[in-house]
ZAMARGU-4260 file (C-alpha; in steps of 0.2 Angstrom, whole numbers, plus 5000, padded with zeros to 4 digits):
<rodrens>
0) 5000/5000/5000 | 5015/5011/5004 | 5022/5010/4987 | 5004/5013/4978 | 5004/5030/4987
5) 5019/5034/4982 | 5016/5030/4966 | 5001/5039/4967 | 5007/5053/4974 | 5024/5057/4962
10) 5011/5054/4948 | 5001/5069/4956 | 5017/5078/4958 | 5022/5074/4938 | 5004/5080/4932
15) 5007/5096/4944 | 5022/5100/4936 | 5017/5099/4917 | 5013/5117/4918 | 5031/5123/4921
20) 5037/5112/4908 | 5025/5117/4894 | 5033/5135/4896 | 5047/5128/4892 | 5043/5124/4876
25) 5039/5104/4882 | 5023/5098/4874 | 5011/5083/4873 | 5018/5072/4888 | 5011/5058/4892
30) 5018/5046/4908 | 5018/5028/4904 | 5028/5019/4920 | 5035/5024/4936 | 5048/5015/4945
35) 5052/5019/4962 | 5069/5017/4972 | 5076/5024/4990 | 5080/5041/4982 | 5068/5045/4967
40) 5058/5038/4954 | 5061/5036/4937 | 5047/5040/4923 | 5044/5032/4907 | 5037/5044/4896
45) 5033/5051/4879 | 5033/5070/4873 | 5032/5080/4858 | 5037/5098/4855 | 5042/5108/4837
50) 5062/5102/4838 | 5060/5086/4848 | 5050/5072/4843 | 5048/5057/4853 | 5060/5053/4866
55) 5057/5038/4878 | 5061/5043/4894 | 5066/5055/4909 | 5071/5058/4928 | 5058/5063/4938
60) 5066/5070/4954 | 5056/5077/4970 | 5041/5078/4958 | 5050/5089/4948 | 5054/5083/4927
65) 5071/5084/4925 | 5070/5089/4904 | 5086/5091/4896 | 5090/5097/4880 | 5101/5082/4878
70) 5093/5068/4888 | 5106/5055/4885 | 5116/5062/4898 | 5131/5055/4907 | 5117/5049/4920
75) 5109/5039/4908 | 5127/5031/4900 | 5132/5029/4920 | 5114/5020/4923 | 5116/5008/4908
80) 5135/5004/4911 | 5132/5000/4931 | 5116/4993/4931 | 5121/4974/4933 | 5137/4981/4946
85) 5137/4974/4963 | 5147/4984/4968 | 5136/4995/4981 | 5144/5012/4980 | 5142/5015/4963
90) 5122/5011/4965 | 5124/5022/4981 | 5133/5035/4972 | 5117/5033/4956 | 5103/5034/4968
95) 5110/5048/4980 | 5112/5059/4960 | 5093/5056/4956 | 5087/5060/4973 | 5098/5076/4974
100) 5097/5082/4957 | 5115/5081/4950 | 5124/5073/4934 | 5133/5058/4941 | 5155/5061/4938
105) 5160/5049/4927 | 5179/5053/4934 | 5169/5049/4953 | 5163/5030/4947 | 5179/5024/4938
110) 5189/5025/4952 | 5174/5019/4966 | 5185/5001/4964 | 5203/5009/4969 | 5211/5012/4983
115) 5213/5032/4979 | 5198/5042/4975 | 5207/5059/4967 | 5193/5074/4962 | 5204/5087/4961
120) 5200/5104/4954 | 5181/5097/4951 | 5171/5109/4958 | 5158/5102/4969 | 5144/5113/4975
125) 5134/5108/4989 | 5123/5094/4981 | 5137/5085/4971 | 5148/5081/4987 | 5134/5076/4995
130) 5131/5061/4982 | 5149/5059/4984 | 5149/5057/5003 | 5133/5045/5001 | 5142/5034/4991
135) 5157/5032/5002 | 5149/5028/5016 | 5149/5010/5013 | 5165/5010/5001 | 5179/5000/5009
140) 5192/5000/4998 | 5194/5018/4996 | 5210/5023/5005 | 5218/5040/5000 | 5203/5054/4995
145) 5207/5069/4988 | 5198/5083/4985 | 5209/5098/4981 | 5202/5113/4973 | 5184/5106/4973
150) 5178/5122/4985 | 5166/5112/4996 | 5165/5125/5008 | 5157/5124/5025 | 5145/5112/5020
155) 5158/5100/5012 | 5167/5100/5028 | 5151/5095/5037 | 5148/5082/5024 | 5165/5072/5026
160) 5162/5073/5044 | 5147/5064/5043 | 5157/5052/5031 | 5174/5049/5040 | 5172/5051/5060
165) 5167/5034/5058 | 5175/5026/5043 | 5192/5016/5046 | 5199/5014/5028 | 5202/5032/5023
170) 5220/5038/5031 | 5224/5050/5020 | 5214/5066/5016 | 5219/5081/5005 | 5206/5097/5008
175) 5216/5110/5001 | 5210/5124/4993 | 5191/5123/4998 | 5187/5140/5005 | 5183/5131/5022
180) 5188/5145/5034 | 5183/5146/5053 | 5166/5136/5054 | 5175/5120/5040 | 5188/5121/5051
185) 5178/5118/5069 | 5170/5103/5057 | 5188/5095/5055 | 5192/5098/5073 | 5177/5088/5077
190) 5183/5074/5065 | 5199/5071/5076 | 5189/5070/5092 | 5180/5054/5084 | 5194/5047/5068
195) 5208/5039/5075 | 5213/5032/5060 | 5217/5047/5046 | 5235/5047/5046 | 5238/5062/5034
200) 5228/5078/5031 | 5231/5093/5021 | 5223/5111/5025 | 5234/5122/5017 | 5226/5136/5006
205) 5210/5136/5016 | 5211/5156/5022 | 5213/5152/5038 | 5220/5167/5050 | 5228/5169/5067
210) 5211/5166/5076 | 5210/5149/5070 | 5227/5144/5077 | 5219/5138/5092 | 5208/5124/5082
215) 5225/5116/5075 | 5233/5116/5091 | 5218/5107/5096 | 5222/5095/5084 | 5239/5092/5089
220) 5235/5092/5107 | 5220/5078/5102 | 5220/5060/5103 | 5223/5056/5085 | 5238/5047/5075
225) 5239/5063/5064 | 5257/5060/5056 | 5257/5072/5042 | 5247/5089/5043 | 5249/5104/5029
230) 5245/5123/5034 | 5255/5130/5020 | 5245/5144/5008 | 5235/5151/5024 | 5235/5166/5033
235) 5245/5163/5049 | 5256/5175/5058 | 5266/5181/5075 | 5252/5175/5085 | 5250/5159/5076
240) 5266/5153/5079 | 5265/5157/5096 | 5249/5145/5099 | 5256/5131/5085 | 5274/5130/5091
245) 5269/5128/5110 | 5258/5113/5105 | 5272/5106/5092 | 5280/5103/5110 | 5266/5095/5117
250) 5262/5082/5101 | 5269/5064/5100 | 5263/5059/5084 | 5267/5070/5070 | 5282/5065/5057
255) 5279/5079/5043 | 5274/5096/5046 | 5273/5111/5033 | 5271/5129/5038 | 5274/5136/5022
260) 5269/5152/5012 | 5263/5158/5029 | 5267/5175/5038 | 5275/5168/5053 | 5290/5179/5060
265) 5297/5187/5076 | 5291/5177/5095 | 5281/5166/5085 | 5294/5158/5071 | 5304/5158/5089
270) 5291/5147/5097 | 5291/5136/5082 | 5308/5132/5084 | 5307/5131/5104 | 5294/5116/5097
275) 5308/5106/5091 | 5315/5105/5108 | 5302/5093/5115 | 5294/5086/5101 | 5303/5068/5099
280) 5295/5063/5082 | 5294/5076/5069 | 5306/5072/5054 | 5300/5084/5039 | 5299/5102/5044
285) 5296/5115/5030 | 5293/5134/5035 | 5300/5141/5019 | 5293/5158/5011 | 5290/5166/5031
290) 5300/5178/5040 | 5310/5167/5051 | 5328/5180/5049 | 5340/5182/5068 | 5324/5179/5080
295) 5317/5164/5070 | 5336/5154/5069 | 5337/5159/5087 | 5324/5147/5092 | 5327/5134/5078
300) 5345/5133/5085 | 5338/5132/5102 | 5327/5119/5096 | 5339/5109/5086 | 5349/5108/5101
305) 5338/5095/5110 | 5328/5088/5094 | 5336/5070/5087 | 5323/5066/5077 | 5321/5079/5063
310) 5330/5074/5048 | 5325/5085/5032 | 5324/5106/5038 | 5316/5118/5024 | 5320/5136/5029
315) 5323/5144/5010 | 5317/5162/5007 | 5316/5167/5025 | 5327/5182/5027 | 5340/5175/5033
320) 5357/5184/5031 | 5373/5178/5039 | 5373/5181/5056 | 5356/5172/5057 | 5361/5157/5046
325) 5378/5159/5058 | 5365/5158/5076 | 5358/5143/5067 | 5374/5133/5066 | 5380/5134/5083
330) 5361/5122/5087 | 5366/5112/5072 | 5383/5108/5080 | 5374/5101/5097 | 5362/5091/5085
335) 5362/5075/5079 | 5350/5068/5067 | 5348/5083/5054 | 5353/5075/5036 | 5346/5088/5023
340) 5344/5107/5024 | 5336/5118/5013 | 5340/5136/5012 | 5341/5143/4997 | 5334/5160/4990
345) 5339/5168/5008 | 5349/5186/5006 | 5367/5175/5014 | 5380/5184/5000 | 5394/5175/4996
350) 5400/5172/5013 | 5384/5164/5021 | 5386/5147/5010 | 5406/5148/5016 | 5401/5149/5032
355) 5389/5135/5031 | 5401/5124/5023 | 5417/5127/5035 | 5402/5123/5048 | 5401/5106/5044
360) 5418/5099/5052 | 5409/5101/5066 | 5392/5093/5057 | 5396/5076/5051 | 5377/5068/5049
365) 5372/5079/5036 | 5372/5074/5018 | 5364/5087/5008 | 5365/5107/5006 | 5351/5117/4996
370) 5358/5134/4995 | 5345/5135/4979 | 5353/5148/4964 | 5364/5158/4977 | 5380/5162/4969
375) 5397/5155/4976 | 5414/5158/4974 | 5430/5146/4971 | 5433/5147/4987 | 5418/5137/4990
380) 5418/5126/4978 | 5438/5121/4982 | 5430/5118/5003 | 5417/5107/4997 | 5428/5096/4985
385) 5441/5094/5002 | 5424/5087/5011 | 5419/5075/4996 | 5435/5067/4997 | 5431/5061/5017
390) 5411/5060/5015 | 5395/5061/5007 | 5390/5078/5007 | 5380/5085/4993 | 5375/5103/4990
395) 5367/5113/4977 | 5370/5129/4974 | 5370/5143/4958 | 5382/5150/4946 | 5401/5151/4952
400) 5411/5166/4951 | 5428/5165/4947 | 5433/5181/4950 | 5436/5184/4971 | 5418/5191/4977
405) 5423/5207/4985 | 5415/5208/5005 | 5397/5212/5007 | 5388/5217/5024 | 5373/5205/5028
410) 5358/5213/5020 | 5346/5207/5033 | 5355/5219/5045 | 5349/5234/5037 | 5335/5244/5030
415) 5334/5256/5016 | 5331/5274/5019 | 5339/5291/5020 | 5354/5284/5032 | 5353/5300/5043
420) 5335/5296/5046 | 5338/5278/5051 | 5350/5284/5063 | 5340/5297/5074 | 5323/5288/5071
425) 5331/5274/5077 | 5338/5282/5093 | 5322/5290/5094 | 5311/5275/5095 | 5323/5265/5106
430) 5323/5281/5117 | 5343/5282/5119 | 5350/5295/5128 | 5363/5307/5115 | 5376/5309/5127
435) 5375/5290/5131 | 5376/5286/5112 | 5391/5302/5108 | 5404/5294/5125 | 5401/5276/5117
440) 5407/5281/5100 | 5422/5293/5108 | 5433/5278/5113 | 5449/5287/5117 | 5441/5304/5125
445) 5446/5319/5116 | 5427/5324/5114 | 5427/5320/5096 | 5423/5305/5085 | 5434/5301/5071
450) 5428/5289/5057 | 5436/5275/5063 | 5426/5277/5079 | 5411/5281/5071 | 5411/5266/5061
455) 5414/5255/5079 | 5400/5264/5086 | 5390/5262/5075 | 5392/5242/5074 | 5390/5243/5093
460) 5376/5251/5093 | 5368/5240/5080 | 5360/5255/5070 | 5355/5248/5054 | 5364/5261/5042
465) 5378/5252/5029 | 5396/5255/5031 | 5396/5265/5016 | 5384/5276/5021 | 5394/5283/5034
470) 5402/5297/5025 | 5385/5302/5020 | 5380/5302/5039 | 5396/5312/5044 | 5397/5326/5031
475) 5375/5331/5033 | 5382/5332/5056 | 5400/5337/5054 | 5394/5356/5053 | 5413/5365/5057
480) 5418/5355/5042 | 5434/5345/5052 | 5431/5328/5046 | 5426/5323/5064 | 5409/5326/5073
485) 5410/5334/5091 | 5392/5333/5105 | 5386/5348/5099 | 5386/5345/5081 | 5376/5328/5086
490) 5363/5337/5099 | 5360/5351/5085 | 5355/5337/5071 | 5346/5325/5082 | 5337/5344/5088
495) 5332/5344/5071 | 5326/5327/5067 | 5315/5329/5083 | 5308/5344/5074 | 5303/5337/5056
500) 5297/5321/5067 | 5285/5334/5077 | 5278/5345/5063 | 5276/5328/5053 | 5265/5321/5070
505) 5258/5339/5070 | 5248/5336/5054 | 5241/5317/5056 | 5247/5301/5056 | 5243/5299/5037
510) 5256/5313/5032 | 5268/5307/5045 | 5269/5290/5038 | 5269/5295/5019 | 5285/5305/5023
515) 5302/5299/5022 | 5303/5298/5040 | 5289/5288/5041 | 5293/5277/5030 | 5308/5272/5039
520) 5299/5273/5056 | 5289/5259/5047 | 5306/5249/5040 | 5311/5248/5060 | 5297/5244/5067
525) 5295/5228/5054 | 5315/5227/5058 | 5314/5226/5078 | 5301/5213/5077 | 5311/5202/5066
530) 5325/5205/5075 | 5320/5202/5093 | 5321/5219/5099 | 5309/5224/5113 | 5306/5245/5113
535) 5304/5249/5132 | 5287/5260/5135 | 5284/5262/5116 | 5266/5257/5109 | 5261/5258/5090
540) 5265/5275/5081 | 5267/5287/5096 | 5257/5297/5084 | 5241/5311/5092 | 5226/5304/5092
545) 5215/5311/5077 | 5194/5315/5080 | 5185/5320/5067 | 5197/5325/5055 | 5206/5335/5068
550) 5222/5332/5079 | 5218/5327/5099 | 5232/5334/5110 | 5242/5325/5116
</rodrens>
């Protein structure tokens, strides 16, 4: 009796909707049979229009006629070509298509029989990976499913919830590049609390942000056997790597993890590398294209110090000049297990690959350099054959130049500018007193500071001005001409740089930072930050409050 009604019913519904269909230019239908199954009902009928003729039959779906201008669809191809399968899935996957409206992927039903399921870049909106899910369910073969690029959103993350927090055969899940943001990332989180069997998942280009850090570090903290997890292409930053590095610490299970194309510098690319130091499992780690630079190999080298398990280190275009790369050579020294580093495309000059290589008489376990296209000189290349003679150790590296590579300062430890702005913005921001900085650089006393002394001073001090720039910065203070600058001649100069700075603050925080000045007050503050350098009592710009247009007083 069940089944009559329905039949009666979707009969009903057909009749119901032959008015919609007529105004699409549909004439003269007639229904001869319906068949019925769990998820729709199929019509056998006959209609006639001006271009059509006779054509046998069509889906009826939800009551609705599914008319096509080409009714022999992939549906009805896939229909024939599985009808006889037993292979449950595929009817699964047939029905779920008729009851949600969607042409059946042929691309979806070759590979129902295989151990990897691979969809990638086949947009899916919300219907289509729902069939798919449906069909899976009761799939056991399936192991690897990856759906890359198919933007399934927040509802495709609910869907393959509902699919795997219970399924055992899928291990290993790629996601990236699906738009799934905060709310498909809270679905995911709630996958790990239930899956204990998905080994490897990728999340990368997803659009998370620094608020969603706290959902991954849940799923490192979780009960899962999660050994590979990919956050490259998202949105993480300082705070990120804060929250990610201190649960790397606490996680026992991960092998491979990939940080790249992030935003991850300062404290946090620190606590990733304070990770390492209790973390006994990680092998891979790749935080290429980030902002690692001095604080970054601080805490790598810190890391590396106690870590013996990590075997392949990615830190290529990173900022990392020679005294960073130098930092991360003293942890690699009291390390034991590192066989492969990665650091090309980093601003090292000719000297940083030098360094690296005279390094390793001190790091025997590792086999292979990727210094990427940086150039090198003979010297280099003459080191690196002495070590091939006595070891395996590989490198890769760029075009060599014969000619002896004059000496360069370490790029990183600068910033570009106007130098004499650099220098009293700097001692501006970091609030040092002049006659503090003026005894520093005069060494010997006589109340002046020579070149010599200048150039001391200034490498003491760490300001970030070039060598060369020096002269520039001497002859714009020394004001009597002498070659030498005296106290007054720096109080006068840093007066006047205090002046502009004022005026320019006068007149809004817009103008101030369009100007020269500002522009360098924005170099440093990008600067300290990726150098580890804390600014006692200073917050943001400094910069008077604006209301309405109009400057508050400060």
């Amino acid at each position: 009796m069940e089944k009559l009604s329905l039949c009666i019913t979707v009969f009903l519904l057909f009749k119901e909707s032959l008015s919609g269909a007529s105004k699409e230019g549909y004439y003269g239908i007639f229904p001869q049979t319906i068949s019925l199954d769990d998820y729709g009902a199929k019509c056998s009928v006959t209609y006639t229009n001006k271009e059509k003729g006779f054509v046998p039959s069509m889906w009826f779906v939800d009551g609705v006629p599914i008319l096509s201008e080409n009714y022999k669809t992939e549906l009805n191809v896939a229909l024939r070509r599985y009808q006889s399968s037993s292979d449950v899935s595929r009817k699964d996957y047939l029905r779920a298509c008729k009851h949600c409206g969607v042409v059946p992927l042929s691309v979806f039903l070759r590979q129902l029989g295989e151990r990897n399921m691979s969809l990638r870049f086949q947009l899916l909106p919300k219907n289509a990976i729902k069939s798919c899910a449906i069909a899976l369910l009761r799939n056991s073969r399936i192991q690897s499913l990856d759906l890359e690029g198919c933007q399934i959103g927040l509802y495709g993350a609910q869907y393959m919830f509902d699919l795997l927090h219970r399924k055992t055969n899928i291990t290993e899940v790629n996601l990236s590049g699906n738009k799934l943001g905060t709310e498909g990332l809270r679905w995911i989180v709630r996958l790990f609390h239930s899956n204990h069997h998905i080994k490897s998942i990728n999340l990368s280009n997803n659009q998370f942000e620094d608020t969603d850090a706290v959902y991954i570090s849940e799923i490192l903290h979780g009960d899962n056997i999660v050994h590979e997890l990919n956050l490259s292409h998202n949105n993480f930053s300082v705070e990120s790597g804060v929250v990610i590095g201190s649960a790397l610490g606490c996680n026992d299970t991960i092998k491979i993890l990939n940080l790249s194309w992030n935003h991850i510098r300062g404290k946090g690319a620190h606590a990733i590398g304070l990770g390492l130091q209790r973390n006994s499992t990680i092998k891979i780690l790749n935080v290429s294209w980030n902002g690692f630079d001095i604080v970054g190999c601080h805490g790598l080298a810190h890391g590396l110090e106690k870590n013996n398990t990590l075997a392949d280190l990615d830190i290529s275009s990173n900022r990392i000049g020679v005294m960073a790369v130098s930092k991360l050579m003293e942890g690699l020294k009291r390390n034991s297990s590192l066989e492969i580093l990665r650091i090309g495309n980093n601003p090292l000059t000719a000297q940083g690959p030098l360094l690296v290589l005279h390094s390793m008489k001190y790091i025997p376990h590792i086999k292979y350099i990727d210094f990427g296209l940086q150039p090198v000189d003979m010297d280099f290349v003459t080191t690196l054959v002495s070590f091939q003679k006595s070891r395996d150790l590989h490198a890769t590296y760029g075009k060599v130049c014969l000619k002896p590579v004059s000496e360069d300062e370490d790029p990183t430890m600068y910033i570009r500018g106007d130098p004499v702005n650099i220098m009293f913005e700097f001692i501006r921001m970091k609030e040092i007193d002049v006659l503090d900085l003026f005894i520093t650089f005069d060494t010997d006393g006589s109340h002046s500071v020579t070149w010599d002394e200048f150039k001391e001073g200034v490498q003491f001090s760490k300001i970030p001005v070039r060598l060369r720039d020096l002269d520039v910065i001497i002859k714009r203070i020394d004001i009597n001409l002498d070659g030498e600058i005296n106290f007054s001649e720096l109080m006068i100069a840093q007066k006047e740089h205090n002046l502009r700075v004022r005026k320019l603050m006068d007149k809004g925080e817009r103008v101030f930072l369009q100007s020269d000045i500002g522009q360098v007050h924005q170099e440093l503050l990008t600067w300290f930050e990726d150098k580890g350098v804390f600014l006692k009592k200073y917050t943001a710009l400094n910069l008077p409050k604006e209301k309405n247009g109009e400057n508050k007083d400060t």
